[in-house]
Legacy VTK file of the C-alpha trace (Angstrom):
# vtk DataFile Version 3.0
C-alpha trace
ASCII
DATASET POLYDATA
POINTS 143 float
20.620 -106.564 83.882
24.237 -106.181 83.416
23.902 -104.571 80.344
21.487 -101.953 82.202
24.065 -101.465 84.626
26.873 -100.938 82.240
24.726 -98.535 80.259
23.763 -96.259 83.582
27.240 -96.103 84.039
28.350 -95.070 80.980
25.808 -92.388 80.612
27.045 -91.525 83.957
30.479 -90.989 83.166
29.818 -89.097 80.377
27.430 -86.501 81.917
30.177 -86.051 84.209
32.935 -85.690 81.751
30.775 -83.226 79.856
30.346 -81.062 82.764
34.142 -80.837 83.399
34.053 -79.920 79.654
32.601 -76.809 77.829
29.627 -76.331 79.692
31.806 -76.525 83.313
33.489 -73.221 81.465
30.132 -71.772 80.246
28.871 -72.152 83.611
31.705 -70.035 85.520
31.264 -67.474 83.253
27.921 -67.220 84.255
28.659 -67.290 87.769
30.971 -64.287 87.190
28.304 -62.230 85.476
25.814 -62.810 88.477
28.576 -62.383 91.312
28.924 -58.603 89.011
25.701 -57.655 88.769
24.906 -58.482 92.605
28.686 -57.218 93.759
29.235 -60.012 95.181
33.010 -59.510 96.467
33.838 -63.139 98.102
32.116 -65.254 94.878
34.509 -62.509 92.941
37.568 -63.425 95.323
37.137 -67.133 94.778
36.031 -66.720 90.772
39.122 -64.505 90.016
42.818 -65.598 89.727
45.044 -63.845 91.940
47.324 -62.235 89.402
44.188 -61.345 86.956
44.313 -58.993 84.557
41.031 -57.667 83.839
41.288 -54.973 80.631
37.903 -52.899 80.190
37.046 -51.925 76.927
37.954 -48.401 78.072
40.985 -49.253 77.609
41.449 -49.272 82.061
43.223 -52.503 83.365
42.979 -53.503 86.549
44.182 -56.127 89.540
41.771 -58.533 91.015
42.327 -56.033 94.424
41.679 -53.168 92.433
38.639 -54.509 90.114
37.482 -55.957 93.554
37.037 -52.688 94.944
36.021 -50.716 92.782
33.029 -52.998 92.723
32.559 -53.240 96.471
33.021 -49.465 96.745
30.276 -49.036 93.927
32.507 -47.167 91.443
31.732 -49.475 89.095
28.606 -50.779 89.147
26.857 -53.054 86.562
23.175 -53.429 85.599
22.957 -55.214 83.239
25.425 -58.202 81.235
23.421 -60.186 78.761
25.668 -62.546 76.931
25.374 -64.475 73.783
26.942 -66.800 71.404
29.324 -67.908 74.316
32.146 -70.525 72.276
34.541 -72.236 74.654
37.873 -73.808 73.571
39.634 -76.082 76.255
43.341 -76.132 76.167
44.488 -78.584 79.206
44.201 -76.763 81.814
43.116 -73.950 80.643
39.763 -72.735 78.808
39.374 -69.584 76.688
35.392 -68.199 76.162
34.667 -65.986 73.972
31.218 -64.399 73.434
29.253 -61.186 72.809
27.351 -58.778 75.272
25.584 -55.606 75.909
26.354 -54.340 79.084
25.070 -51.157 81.180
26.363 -49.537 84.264
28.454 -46.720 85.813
32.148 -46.829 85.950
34.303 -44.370 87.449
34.482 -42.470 83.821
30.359 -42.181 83.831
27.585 -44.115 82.570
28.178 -46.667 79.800
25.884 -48.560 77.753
28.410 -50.968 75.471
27.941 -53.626 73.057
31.438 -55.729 73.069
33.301 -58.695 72.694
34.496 -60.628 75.103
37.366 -63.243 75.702
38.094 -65.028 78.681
40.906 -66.845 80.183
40.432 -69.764 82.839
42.927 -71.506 84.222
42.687 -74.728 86.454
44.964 -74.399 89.689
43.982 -77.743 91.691
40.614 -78.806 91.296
39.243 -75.160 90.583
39.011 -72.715 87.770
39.914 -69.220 87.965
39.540 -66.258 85.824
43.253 -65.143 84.900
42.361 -62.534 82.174
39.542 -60.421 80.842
39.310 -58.417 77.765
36.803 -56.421 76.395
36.110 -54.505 72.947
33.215 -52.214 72.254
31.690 -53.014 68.929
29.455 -51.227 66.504
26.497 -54.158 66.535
26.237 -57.503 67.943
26.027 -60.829 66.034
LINES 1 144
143 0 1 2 3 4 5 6 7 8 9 10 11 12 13 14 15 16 17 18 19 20 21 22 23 24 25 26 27 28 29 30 31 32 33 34 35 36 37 38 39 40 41 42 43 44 45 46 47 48 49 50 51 52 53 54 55 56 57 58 59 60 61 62 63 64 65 66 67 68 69 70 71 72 73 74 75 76 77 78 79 80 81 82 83 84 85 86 87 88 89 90 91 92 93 94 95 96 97 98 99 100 101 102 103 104 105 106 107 108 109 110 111 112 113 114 115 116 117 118 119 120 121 122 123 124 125 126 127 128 129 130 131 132 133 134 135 136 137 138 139 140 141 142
């Protein structure tokens, strides 16, 4: 019986340690691709660090404000983000993803239809994670 007990609670601890781990990281980035592709501005507000810098493979960097609203306004709208071979490297309290995607939309220089490589920053403040930088680079194939 004990041993039962010690084993559910080791198995608990884990799955919970995990979670705060790698795929806690993999997770927010995939809350960030579906608060983009439904424009959802106050999952964006919470997701994104309030001194982000978010550099577009265009070579355009904006502000959380600025990224914020050009989303909201629909100057830049996404329709697609489909991600792969997502690797995630924690640092303390901070976590750096890095991963591959073809992504379509319409940004304020016209339609785009990219494949690129992506790197994120997250950074813990408290007991959440925020997205502190984005950076993109168009590529000529994906992995």
């Amino acid at each position: 019986m004990f041993s039962r007990l010690l084993l559910t609670a080791l198995a608990l601890c884990c799955s919970g340690f995990a979670q705060t781990g790698s795929s806690a990281i993999e997770n927010l980035d995939k809350a960030w691709i579906k608060a983009l592709l439904s424009r959802d501005a106050a999952t964006l507000d919470r997701l994104l660090s309030k001194d982000l810098i978010y550099a577009h493979a265009s070579g355009v960097v904006d502000t959380k404000s600025e990224y914020i609203e050009k989303l909201r306004s629909g100057r830049q709208v996404y329709k697609t983000l489909d991600q792969k071979n997502v690797s995630v490297r924690l640092h303390g309290d901070s976590a750096v993803t890095h991963s591959w995607a073809r992504v379509t939309g319409v940004s304020p220089q016209g339609p785009f239809d990219d494949k690129i490589m992506m790197i994120h920053v997250w950074v813990k403040s408290g007991s959440n994670w925020q997205l502190a930088a984005h950076q993109t680079t168009r590529v000529d194939k994906l992995p």
